[in-house]
C-alpha positions in Angstrom: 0.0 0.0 0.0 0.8 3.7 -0.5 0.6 6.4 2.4 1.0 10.3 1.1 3.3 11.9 3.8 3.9 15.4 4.7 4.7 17.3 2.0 3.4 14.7 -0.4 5.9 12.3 0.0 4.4 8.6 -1.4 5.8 6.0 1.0 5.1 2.5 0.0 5.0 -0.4 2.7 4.9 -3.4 0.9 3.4 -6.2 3.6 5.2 -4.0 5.9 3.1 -2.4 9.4 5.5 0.3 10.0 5.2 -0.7 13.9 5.5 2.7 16.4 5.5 2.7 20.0 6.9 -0.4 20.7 6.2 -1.8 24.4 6.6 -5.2 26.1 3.5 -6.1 27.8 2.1 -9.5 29.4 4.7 -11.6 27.5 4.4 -9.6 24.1 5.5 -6.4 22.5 2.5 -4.4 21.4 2.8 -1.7 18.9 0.7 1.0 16.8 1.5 -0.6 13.2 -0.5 -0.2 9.9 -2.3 -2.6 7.1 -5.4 -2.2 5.3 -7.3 -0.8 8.4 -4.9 2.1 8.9 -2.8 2.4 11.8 -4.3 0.3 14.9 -3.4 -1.8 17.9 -1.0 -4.8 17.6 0.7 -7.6 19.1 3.1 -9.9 18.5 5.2 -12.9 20.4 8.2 -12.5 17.7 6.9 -14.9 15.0 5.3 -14.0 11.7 2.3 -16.5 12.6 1.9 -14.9 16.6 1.5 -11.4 15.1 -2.0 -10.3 15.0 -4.4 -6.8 15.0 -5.3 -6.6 18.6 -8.7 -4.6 17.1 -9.6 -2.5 14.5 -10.6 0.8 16.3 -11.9 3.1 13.8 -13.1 0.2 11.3 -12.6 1.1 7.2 -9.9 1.0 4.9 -9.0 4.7 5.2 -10.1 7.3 2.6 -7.9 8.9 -0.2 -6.3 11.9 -1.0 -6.0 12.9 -5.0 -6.6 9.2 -5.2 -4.0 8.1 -3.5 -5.4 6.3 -0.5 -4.5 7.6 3.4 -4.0 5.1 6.2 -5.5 6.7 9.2 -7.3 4.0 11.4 -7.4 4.4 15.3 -4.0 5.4 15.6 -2.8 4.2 18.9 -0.5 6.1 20.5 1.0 6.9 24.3 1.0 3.1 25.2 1.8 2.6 28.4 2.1 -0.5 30.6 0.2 0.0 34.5 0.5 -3.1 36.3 -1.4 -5.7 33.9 -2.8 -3.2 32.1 -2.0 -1.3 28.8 -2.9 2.1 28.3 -3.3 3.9 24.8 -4.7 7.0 23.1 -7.0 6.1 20.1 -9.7 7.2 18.0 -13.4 5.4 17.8 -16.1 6.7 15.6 -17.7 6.4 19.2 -16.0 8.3 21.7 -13.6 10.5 19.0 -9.9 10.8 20.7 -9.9 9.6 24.5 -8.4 6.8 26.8 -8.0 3.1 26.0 -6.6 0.2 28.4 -6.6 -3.7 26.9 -5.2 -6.7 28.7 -3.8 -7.9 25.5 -7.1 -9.5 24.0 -9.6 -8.1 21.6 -12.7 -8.5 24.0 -10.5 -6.9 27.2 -10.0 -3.6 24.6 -12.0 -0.9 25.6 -12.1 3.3 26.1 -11.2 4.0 30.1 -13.7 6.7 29.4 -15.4 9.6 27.1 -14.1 12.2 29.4 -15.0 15.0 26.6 -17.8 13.6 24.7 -17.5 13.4 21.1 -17.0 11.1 17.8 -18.6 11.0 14.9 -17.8 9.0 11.4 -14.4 10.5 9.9 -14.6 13.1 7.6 -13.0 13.1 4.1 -9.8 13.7 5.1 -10.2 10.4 8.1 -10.3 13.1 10.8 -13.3 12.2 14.0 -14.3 15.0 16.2 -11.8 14.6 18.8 -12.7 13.9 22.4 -10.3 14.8 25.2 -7.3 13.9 23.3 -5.3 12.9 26.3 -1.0 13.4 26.0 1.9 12.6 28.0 0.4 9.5 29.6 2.8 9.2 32.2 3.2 6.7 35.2 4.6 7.7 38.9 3.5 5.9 42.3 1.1 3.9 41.0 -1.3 6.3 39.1 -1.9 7.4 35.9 -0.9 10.9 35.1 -2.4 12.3 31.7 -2.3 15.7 29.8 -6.3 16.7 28.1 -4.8 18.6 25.0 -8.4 19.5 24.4 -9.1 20.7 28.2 -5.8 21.9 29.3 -6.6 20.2 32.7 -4.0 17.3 33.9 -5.3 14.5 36.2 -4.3 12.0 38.2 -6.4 8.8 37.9 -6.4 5.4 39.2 -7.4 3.1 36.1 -8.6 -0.3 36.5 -9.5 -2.5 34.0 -13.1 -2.1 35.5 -13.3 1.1 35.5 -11.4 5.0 36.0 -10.9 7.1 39.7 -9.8 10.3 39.1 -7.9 11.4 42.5 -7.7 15.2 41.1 -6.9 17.4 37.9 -5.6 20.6 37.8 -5.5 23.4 35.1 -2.0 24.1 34.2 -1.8 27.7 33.3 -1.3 29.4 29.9 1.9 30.9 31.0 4.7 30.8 34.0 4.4 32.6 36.7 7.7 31.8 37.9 10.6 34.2 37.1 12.9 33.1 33.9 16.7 32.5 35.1 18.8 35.3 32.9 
């Protein structure tokens, strides 16, 4: 297949995912890799035959650009391992751009929670109205830390596969109050 890059660059990836965002998790490395879905969830035990979509997340074969088709899927990002749990950023049609955890498997895939609601079928381009787009997904003592590009508000949550506790967010402020060393 054919992927138009930035500034209309044509990679081709002949049979190849492209894997991103490598991480070992419950006995396997998972990674954001693409194929005929676009860029989703993937796993594999180091064997051709062991590696396997973990689950389409935004389900279609793209869309095209000047005929030329574009690879977008769910495109997992931020995975990070939490105990036995893996946490992701993806994009549904469902919840648009929020929080994901799986415990490896297909069925134990699913979005933490819609935090900012949103979604919506992808546009021409492949671009869903974007949830809470969550960054930095970051791990210390235990909790989950996590940036909400879209809110500006970081929070501290306690994921289980079950379910999410937030323990607090904050709003970190458009500029530094602190004075700059010179």
């Amino acid at each position: 297949s054919e992927y138009i890059g930035y500034g209309g660059y044509v990679y081709t990836f002949p049979n190849s995912l492209i894997p991103e965002e490598i991480v070992n998790f419950a006995g396997k490395l998972f990674f954001s890799g693409n194929d005929e879905a676009g860029r989703e969830l993937w796993s594999s035990d180091g064997t051709v035959d062991g590696t396997a979509r973990v689950l389409d997340l935004l389900p279609g074969e793209g869309t095209s650009y000047y005929g030329n088709p574009i690879l977008f899927g769910g495109n997992p990002n931020s995975l990070t391992v939490l105990g036995d749990m893996l946490f992701f950023v993806a994009t549904s049609a469902e919840f648009g751009r929020e929080l994901w955890v799986t415990d490896g498997t297909e069925s134990g895939t699913h979005v933490v929670k819609d935090i900012v609601p949103g979604g919506g079928e992808p546009d021409y381009y492949g671009s869903v109205p974007y949830g809470s787009n969550p960054t930095k997904l970051t791990v210390a003592d235990g909790k989950l830390f996590l940036y909400g590009q879209n809110t500006g508000l970081v929070a501290m949550v306690e994921p289980s596969p079950a379910g999410y506790k937030e323990l607090g967010r904050f709003k970190l402020p458009a500029t530094s109050k602190l004075p700059r060393k010179s």
